[in-house]
C-alpha positions as CSV (number, residue, x, y, z in Angstrom):
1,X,113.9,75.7,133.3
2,X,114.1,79.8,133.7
3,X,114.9,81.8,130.7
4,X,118.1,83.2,132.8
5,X,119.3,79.2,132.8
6,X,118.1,78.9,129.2
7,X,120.8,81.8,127.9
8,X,123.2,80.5,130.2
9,X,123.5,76.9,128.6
10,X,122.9,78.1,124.9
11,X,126.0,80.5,125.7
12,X,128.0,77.7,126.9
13,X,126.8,75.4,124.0
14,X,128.2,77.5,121.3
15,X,131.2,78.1,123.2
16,X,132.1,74.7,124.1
17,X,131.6,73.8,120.2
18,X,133.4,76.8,119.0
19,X,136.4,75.4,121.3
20,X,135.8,72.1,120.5
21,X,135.8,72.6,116.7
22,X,139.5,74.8,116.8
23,X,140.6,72.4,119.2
24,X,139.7,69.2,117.5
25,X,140.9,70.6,114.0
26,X,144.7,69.8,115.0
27,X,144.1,66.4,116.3
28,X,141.0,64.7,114.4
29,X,140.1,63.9,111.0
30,X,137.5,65.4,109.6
31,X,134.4,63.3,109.0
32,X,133.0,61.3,112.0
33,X,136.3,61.5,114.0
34,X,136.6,65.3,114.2
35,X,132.3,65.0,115.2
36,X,132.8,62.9,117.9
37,X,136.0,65.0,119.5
38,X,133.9,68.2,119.4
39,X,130.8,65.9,120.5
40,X,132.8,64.9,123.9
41,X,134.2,68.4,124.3
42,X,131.3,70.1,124.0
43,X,129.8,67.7,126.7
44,X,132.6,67.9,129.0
45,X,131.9,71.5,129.6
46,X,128.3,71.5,129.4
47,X,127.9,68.6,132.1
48,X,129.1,70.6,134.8
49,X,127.2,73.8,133.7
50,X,123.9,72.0,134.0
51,X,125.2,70.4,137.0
52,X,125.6,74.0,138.6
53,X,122.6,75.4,137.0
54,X,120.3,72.4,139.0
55,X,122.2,73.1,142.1
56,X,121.0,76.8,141.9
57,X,117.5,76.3,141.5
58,X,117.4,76.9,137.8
59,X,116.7,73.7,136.7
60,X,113.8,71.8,138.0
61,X,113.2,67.9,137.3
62,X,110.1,66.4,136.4
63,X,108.4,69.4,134.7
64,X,108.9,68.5,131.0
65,X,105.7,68.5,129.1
66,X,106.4,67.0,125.4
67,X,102.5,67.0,124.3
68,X,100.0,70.1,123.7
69,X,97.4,70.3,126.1
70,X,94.4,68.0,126.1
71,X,91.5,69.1,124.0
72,X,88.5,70.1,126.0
73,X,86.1,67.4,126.7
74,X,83.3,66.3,124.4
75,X,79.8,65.0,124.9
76,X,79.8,61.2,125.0
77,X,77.9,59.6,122.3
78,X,75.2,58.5,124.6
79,X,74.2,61.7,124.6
80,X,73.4,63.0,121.2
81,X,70.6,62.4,119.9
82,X,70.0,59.6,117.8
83,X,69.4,61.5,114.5
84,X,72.4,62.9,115.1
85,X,74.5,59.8,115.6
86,X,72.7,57.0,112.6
87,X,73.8,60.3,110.1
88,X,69.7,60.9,110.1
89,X,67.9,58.3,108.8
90,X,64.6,56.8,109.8
């Protein structure tokens, strides 16, 4: 994802709750029914933003990387010596 896209669905985020939230206050209950209006609001105008944002090139599937980098590779055992690996005794 580009920073430019980044900006461009945090910005519609916290606009689509802001409007969800004044919006749901006249119809919901607060608690979990007011959550879930504002939940589906908010993801009614999002949807189509990332939907856009893919169709411009800003988006790109398949690149998510959850996990840090893999550690550099070590020595196997085999290869130590064996002082080294028995904690050094005789």
């Amino acid at each position: 994802m580009k920073p430019f896209a980044f900006f461009v669905l945090l910005a519609v985020t916290v606009a689509a709750i802001w409007f969800g939230d004044s919006f749901a206050d006249d119809f919901a209950a607060p608690g979990m029914e007011r959550t879930f209006a504002v939940l589906v609001i908010a993801a009614v105008a999002i949807v189509p933003a990332v939907w856009v944002l893919d169709r411009m090139g800003l988006i790109r599937k398949g690149n998510v990387e959850l996990r840090r980098k893999p550690a550099a590779a070590q020595a196997p055992a085999s290869q130590t010596p064996s002082s080294q690996r028995d904690g050094g005794a005789a």
